[in-house]
C-alpha positions, -999 to +999 in steps of 0.1 A: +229+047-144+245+080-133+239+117-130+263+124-163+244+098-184+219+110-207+188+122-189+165+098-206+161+060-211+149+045-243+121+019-235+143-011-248+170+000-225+148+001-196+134-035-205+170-046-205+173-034-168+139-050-159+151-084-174+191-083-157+200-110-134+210-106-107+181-077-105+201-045-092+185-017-074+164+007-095+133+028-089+107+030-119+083+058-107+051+061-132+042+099-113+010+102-134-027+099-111-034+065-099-067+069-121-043+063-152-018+041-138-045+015-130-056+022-165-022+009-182+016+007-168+048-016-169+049-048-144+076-034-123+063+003-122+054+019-086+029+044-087+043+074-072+020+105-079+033+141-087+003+152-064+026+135-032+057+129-048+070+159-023+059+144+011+061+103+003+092+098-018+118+099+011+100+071+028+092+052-006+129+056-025+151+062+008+186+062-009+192+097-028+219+079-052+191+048-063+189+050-101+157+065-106+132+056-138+106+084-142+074+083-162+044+098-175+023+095-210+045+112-234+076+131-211+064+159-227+086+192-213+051+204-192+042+171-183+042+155-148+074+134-149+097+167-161+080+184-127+091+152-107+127+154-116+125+188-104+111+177-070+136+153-068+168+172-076+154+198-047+149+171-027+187+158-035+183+126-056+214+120-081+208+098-105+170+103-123+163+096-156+132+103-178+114+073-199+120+087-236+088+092-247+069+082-220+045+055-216+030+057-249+070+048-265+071+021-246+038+007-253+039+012-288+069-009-288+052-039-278+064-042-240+045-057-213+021-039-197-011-044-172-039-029-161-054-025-127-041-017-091-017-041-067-013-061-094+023-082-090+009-093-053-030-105-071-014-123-096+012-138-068-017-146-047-035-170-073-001-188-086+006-193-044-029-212-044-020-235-072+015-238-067+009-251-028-026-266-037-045-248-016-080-260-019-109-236-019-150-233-008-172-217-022-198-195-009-226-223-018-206-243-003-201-226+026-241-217+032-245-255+023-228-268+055-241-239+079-276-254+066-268-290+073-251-282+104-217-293+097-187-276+115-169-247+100-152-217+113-154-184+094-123-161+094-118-130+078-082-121+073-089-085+067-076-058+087-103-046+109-112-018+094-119-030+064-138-063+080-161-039+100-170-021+064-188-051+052-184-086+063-200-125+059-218-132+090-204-147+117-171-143+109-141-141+135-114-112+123-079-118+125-056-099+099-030-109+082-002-128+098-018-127+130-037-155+124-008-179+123-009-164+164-035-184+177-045-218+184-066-239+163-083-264+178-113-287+168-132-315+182-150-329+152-131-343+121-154-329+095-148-294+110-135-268+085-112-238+089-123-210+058-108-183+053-119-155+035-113-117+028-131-092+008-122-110-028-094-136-033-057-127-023-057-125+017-079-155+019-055-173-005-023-165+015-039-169+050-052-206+046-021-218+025+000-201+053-024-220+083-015-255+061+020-244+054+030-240+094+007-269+106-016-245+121-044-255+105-036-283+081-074-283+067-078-248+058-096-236+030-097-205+013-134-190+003-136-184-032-142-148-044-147-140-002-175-109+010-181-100-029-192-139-041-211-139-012-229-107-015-235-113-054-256-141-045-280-119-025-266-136+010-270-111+034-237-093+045-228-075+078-221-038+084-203-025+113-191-057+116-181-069+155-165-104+154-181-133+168-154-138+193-118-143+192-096-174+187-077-179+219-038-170+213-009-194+215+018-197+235+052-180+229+068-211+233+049-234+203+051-198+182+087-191+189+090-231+179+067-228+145+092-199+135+119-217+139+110-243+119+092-219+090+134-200+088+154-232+090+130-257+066+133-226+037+170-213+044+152-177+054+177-152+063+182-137+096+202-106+104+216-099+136+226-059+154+265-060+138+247-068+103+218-040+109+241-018+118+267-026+087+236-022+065+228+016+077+258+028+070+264+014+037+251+040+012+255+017-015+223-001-010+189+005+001+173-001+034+137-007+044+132-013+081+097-024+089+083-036+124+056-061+110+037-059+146+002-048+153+007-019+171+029+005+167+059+012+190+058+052+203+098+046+211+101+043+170+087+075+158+116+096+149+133+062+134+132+051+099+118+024+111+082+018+099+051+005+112+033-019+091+016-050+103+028-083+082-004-089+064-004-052+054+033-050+043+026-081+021-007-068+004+004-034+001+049-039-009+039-021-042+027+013-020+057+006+005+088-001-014+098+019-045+130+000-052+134-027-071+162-052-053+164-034-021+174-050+015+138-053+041+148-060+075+114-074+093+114-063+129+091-086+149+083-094+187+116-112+197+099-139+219+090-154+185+094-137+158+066-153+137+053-125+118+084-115+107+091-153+092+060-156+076+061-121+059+096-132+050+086-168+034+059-147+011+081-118+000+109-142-005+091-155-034+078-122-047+110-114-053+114-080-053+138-074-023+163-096-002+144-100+031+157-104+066+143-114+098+159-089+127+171-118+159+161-101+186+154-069+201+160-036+182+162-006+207+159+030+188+193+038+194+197+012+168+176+024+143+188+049+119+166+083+122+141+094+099+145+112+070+133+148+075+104+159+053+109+197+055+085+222+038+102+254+044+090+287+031+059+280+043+032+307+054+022+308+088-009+284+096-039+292+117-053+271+144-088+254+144-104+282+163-087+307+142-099+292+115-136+292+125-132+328+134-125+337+100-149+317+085-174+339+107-162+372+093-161+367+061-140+360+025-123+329+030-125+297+008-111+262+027-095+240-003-089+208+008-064+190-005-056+156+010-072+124-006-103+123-021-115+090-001-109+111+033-125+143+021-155+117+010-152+100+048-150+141+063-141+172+053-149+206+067-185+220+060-186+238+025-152+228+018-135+222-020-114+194-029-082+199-051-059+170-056-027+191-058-013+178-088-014+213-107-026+246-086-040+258-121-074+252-104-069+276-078-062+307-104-102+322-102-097+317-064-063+333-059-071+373-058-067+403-040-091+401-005-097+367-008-081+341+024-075+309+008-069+281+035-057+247+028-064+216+048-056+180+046-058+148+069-031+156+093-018+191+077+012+182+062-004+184+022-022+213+033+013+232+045+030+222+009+006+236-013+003+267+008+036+272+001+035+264-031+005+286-040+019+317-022+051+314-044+031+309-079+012+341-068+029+362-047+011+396-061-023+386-064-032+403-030-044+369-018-033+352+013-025+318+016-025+298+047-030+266+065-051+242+086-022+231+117-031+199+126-056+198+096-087+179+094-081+160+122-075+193+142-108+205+128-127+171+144-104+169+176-115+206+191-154+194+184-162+210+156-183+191+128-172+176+097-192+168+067-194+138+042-220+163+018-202+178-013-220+189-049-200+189-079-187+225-080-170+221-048-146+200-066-121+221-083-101+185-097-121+151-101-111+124-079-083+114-098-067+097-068-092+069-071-076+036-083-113+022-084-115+004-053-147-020-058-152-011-018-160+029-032-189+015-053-225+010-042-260+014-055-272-003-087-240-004-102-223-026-073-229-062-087-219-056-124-189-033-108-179-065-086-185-090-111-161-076-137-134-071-112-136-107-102-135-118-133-103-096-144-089-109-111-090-145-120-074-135-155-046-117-137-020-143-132-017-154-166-016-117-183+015-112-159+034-141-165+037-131-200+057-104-187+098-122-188+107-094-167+082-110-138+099-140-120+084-152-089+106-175-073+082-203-052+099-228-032+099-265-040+069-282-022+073-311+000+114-311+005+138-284+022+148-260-008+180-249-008+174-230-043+144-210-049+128-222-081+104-202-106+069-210-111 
């Protein structure tokens, strides 16, 4: 693909880039709301909205010359994916095509396509547990041996955030790959290590990993995690606070279990000379993620980003928009144990070449981020300015960051717009009236300010902005809301993939209870896809070829 090809892609064609081997680099962008990708969208696709396209593709698609795959419903000339390629040429990317016809083409060609959200890494998930034979317990299992007294330590693999929304009782909380950090040690032989998370995936990849490195050759995974158990009436934890913590291991057996994890499964390692060979080839993509907890203040004007292990696993589809990209894993050089197990799983996605960085990367050695710039735009007002204003008179806040933090917060009275289109904001946009956009940290809020004063640069309206945003608004002690009524939302929540976590009331059980069930279909509906090859190592023997499921 190149910028003097035709500017569209007939489905079949596409397909035929999907199914190449080796896989080269592409990008296939479905821009429409992730309320209708969830609802139907190739395999491969990355769900790139038109609403954020602006701010998030730089980090998402790095390389400007990647061949890019656009799609909406149809490609229709007013439709969202014609208004990506626009963003993109501004924003300098060469080589975009269109899907002809859109979704609906390819569709009605009979190619592969899925429903729901984080789908390739679900369906992984369940083919992991059967391919390593990672056993499972359920929750009646599990309230069984708490009755009879037998041994068994609860772990949710969560991040905590998400552990302290609703939990099982008495679980520990460590996320992701940082439970291959810490010593497991039990006295009685019919003790059990479960593992669980809100559903199936991260309890799935936490025990088989535990078994995997020795860490915890008996762990179990608990079937259907905090939703099986709350279905069953069991009472579940708010607010959650973790029992206590399992007590860390040393660098010395974790630098050792790494070692062994990279050399048993040939996993690649890249050194500074190759790093640095790979940022200045423009040829190729380059992801650069530290997979540590916290993240390092010394990185924040790198390209380097922060994303702990677990997280970058769960969440590749939201993190890397190119298909057959390099991912150096940047990890705590005393061991580098996150970065290997992240490695061992993403291997086997197979949807990158992934690295482990040897040793330490200093920020001189990180190439620098690329600049989101949103020039042109009005000048912003501060939080008092802001509340001064509101005081005096004719002035409407619109804000337009995602609906789940305008749900969580958003300033008293506020609207919600998910900037998609600004045909919402037409009845708002007239002469005497101060129209101030907001979002989580500002930086939504200053694009569509800009955007809206150039759409209607007559209408005797005046556009501005929120500096700092929302998080401005909270910081100088002024209150934020969770209240909204329907007219104060100018666009529904289109952003909503229909997390199961977002549901509650009566509708909760039969909510959770189909999504567990289309979760256990998953793997199978994927597979069918030819263009979908996960490539899991042998069991029981040193690979030195990866080998499809």
């Amino acid at each position: 693909m190149n910028s003097s090809a035709s500017t569209t892609l007939a489905p079949v064609l596409l397909q035929a880039l999907l199914l190449a081997e080796p896989a080269g680099e592409l990008a296939l962008l479905d821009v429409r709301e992730t309320r209708w990708f969830v609802q139907r969208h190739p395999n491969l696709a990355r769900n790139a909205p038109l609403s954020g396209l602006e701010l998030q593709v730089g980090a998402f698609v790095p390389r400007r010359s990647t061949p890019v795959v656009l799609y909406d419903d149809y490609n229709a000339p007013d439709g969202p994916a014609q208004a990506a390629v626009a963003v993109l040429a501004r924003l300098g990317y060469t080589d975009v095509r269109t899907l002809d016809g859109g979704l609906q083409r390819w569709v009605t060609e009979g190619l592969p396509a899925i429903d729901g959200y984080g789908t390739l890494v679900k369906a992984f998930g369940d083919l992991a547990r059967l391919h390593y034979g990672t056993p499972s317990l359920s929750v009646d299992a599990l309230r069984a041996r708490r009755r009879e007294g037998l041994p068994a330590t609860l772990i949710d693999a969560r991040p905590r955030a998400e552990f302290e929304f609703l939990s099982l009782p008495g679980a520990r909380n460590h996320a992701g790959t940082e439970l291959a950090l810490r010593r497991f040690e039990a006295d009685d032989a019919e003790h059990v290590w479960a593992i669980n998370c809100f559903s199936r995936t991260r309890g799935i990849i936490g025990a088989t990993t535990l078994r995997l490195l020795g860490r915890a050759p008996d762990a179990v995974f608990v079937e259907d995690g905090v939703m099986a158990w709350g279905l069953q009436g069991a009472p579940t934890v708010q607010n959650a606070v973790p029992d206590d913590e399992l007590p860390p291991e040393s660098p010395e057996v974790l630098r050792r279990t790494a070692d062994e994890l990279l050399e048993r499964f040939a996993l690649p390692v890249a050194d500074a000379a190759q790093l640095a060979s790979w940022c200045a080839d423009d040829t190729r993509s380059l992801y650069i993620f530290d997979v540590r907890p916290t993240a390092d203040p010394a990185f924040a004007d790198t390209a380097v980003q922060q994303v702990p292990g677990g997280q970058l696993f769960m969440h590749f589809e939201n993190l890397v928009g190119t298909r057959g990209a390099r991912i150096v894993l940047i990890d705590d050089p005393a061991h580098r144990l996150r970065a290997a197990v992240t490695s061992f799983w993403l291997t086997q996605l197979n949807q990158a070449e992934v690295y482990v960085y040897d040793g330490a990367l200093s920020p001189e050695q990180a190439p620098p981020a690329q600049a989101v710039t949103v020039s042109d735009a009005p000048s912003p007002l501060d939080a008092e300015a802001l509340a001064q204003l509101r005081r005096n008179g004719a002035v409407t806040v619109i804000d337009v960051g995602a609906s789940l933090d305008y749900e969580r917060g958003h300033l008293p009275g506020a609207l919600y717009m998910l900037p998609a289109s600004l045909g919402p904001l037409a009845s708002h946009a007239v002469a005497g009236r101060t129209l101030v956009f907001t979002s989580p940290d500002g930086a939504a809020a200053r694009r569509v300010a800009r955007d809206a004063q150039q759409r209607w640069p007559g209408s005797g309206a005046v556009f501005t902005w929120l500096r700092g945003g929302t998080e401005a608004w909270k910081a100088s002690g002024r209150p934020l809301s969770t209240a909204f009524v329907p007219a104060q939302l100018l666009t529904p929540f289109d952003d909503d993939w229909g997390s199961v976590m977002r549901v509650f009331g009566p509708r909760r059980d039969a909510v959770w209870v189909d999504y567990l069930a289309w979760e256990r279909a998953l793997a199978a509906r994927v597979l069918q896809d030819p263009s979908v090859r996960f490539r899991f190592f042998p069991t029981g023997q040193v690979p030195d070829r990866a080998a499809r499921s």
